[in-house]
C-alpha positions as CSV (number, residue, x, y, z in Angstrom):
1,X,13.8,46.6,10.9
2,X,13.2,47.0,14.6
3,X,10.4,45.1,14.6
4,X,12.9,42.1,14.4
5,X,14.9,43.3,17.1
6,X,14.7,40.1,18.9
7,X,15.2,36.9,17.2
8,X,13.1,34.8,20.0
9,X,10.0,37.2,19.4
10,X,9.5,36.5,15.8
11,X,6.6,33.6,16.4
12,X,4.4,36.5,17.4
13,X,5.0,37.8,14.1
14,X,4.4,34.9,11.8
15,X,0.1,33.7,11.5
16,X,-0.9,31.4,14.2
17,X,-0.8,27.9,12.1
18,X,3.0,28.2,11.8
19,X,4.0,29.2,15.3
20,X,3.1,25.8,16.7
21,X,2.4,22.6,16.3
22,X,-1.2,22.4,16.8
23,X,-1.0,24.9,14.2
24,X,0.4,22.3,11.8
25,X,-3.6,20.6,12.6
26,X,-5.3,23.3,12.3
27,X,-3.7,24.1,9.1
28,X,-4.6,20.7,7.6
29,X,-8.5,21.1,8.6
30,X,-8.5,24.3,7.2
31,X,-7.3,22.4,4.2
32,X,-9.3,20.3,3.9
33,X,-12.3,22.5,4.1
34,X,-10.7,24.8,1.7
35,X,-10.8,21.3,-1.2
36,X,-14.0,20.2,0.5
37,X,-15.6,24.0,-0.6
38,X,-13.8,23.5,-4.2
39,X,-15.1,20.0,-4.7
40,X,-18.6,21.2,-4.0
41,X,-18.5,24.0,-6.5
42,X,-16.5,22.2,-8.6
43,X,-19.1,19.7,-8.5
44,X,-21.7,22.5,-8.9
45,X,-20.4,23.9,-11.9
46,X,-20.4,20.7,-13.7
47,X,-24.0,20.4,-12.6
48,X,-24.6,23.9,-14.1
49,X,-22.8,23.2,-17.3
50,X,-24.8,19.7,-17.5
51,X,-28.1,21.9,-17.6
52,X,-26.3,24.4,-19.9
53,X,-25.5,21.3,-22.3
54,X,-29.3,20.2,-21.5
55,X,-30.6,23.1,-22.7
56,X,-28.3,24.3,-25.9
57,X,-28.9,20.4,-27.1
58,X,-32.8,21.0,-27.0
59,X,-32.5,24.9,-28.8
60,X,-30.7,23.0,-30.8
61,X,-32.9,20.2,-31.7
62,X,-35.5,22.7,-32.1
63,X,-33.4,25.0,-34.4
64,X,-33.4,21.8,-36.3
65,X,-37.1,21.1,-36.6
66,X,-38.0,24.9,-37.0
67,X,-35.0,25.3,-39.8
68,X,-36.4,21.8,-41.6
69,X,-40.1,23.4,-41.6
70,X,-39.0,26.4,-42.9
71,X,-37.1,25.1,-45.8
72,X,-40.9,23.2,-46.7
73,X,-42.0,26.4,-47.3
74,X,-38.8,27.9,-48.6
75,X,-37.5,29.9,-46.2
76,X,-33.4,28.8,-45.4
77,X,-31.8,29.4,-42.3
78,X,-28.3,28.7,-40.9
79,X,-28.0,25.1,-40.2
80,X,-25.9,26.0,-37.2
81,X,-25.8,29.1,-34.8
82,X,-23.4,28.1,-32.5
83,X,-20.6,26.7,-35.0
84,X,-17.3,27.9,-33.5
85,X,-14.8,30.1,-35.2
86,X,-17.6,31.2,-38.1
87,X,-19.3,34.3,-37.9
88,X,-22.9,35.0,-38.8
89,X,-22.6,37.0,-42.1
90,X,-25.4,38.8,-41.7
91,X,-28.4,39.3,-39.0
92,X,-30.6,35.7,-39.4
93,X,-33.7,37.8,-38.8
94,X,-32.6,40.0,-41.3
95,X,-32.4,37.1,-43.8
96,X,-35.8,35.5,-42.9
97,X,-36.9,38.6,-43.5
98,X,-35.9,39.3,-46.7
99,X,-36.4,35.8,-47.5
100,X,-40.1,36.2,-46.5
101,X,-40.3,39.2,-48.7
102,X,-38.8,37.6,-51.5
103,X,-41.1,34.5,-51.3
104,X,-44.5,36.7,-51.2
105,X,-43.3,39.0,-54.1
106,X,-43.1,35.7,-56.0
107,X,-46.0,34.4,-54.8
108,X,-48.0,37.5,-56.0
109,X,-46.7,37.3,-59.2
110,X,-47.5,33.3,-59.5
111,X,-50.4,34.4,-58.8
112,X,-50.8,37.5,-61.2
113,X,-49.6,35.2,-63.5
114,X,-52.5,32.3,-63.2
115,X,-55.0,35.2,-62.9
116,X,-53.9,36.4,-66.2
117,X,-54.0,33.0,-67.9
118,X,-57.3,32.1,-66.4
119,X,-58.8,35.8,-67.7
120,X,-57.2,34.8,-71.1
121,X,-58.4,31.5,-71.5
122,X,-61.8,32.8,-70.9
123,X,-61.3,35.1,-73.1
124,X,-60.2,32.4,-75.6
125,X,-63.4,30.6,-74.8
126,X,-65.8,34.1,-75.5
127,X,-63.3,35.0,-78.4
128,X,-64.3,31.1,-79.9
129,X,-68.0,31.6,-79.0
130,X,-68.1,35.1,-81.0
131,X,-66.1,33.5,-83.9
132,X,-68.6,30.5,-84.2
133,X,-71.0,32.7,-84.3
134,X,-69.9,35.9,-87.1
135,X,-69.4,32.3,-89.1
136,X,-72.4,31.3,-88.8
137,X,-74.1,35.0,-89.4
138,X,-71.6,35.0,-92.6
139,X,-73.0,31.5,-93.9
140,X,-76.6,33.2,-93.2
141,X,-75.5,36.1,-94.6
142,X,-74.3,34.0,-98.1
143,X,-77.6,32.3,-97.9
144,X,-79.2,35.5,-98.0
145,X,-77.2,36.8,-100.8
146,X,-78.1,34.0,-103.0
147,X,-81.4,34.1,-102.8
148,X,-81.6,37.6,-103.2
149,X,-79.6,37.3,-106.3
150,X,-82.1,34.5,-107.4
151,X,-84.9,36.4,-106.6
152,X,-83.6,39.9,-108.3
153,X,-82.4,37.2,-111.7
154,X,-86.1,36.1,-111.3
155,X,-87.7,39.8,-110.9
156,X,-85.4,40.5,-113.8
157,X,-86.8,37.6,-115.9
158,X,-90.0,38.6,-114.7
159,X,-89.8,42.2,-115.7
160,X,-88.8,41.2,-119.0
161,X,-91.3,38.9,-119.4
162,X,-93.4,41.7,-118.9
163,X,-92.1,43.9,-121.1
164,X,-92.1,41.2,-123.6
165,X,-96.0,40.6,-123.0
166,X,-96.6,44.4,-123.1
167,X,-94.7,44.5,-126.2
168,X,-96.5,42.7,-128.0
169,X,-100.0,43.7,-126.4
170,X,-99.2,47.2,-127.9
171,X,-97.4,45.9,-131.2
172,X,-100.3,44.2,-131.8
C-alpha cells in the first residue's frame, strides 16, 4: 500500500485517458476506431457467410440434380446432408456402394435370366424342328411298313400260287 502514499500522486497511477481531460478525447477516438474495426469485420464476416451461403446453396442444388440422376438409374441417396439435429446412419459412400453392388448383382442375374430363356427358346425351336421331323420319318416309316406288308401278302400269294402251279404240274 505504499504506492498510495500520497493521495495527490495517484493520476500518475491511473492510464493516461483518465488523468485528464484531453484524455476524455482521446478516449472517444479510440472508441470510435475500436466500433469502426468491429463494423468492418462485422461487415466482413457477413460477406464471408454470404459466400458460405453462396456456396452450400449451389452443393446443394447439385446434391439435388446428382441425387435425382441417381435414383434414374436406382441408386438412392440422402435427400439432405446438412439437415440439422439428424445424424447420417451410416457412411453415404458406403451406401452407394452397396447400392451399386446390389444393382449389378441384379443386373447379372436379369441377365442370366434372358440368356437362359433365349437358349431355351432356341432350344424350343430345334426341339420343334427334330419333332417335325421323327413325325415325318414315323409317317415314312408306316408307309414303308405297309407296303412291305403288301408286298410280303403278295410274295405270299405268289409263293402259293406257285406251289399251287407246281402242284399240279407234278400231280399231273
Amino acid at each position: 500500500m505504499e504506492i498510495f502514499h500520497d493521495i495527490n500522486n495517484i493520476g500518475s497511477f491511473l492510464p493516461v485517458e483518465l488523468s485528464s481531460d484531453s484524455g476524455t478525447q482521446n478516449s472517444h477516438r479510440d472508441m470510435e476506431s475500436d466500433l469502426r474495426e468491429i463494423r468492418l469485420s462485422l461487415l466482413m464476416e457477413i460477406e464471408k457467410r454470404k459466400q458460405v451461403e453462396e456456396s452450400l446453396n449451389s452443393l446443394q442444388s447439385q446434391w439435388e440434380r446428382l441425387r435425382q440422376g441417381l435414383s434414374h438409374v436406382g441408386i438412392v441417396l440422402p435427400t439432405n446432408l446438412t439437415s440439422e439435429g439428424e445424424q447420417l446412419s451410416s457412411d453415404p459412400m458406403e451406401d452407394v456402394f452397396q447400392q451399386l453392388y446390389i444393382t449389378r448383382f441384379i443386373s447379372n442375374s436379369i441377365g442370366r435370366g434372358i440368356a437362359r430363356a433365349e437358349m431355351e427358346m432356341e432350344m424350343e425351336a430345334q426341339l420343334e424342328l427334330k419333332n417335325f421331323e421323327i413325325a415325318r420319318l414315323l409317317e415314312r416309316l408306316h408307309c414303308y411298313e405297309t407296303m412291305n406288308r403288301e408286298m410280303s401278302q403278295r410274295n405270299q400269294e405268289a409263293v402259293g400260287v406257285y406251289l399251287s402251279i407246281l402242284n399240279w404240274i407234278f400231280c399231273v
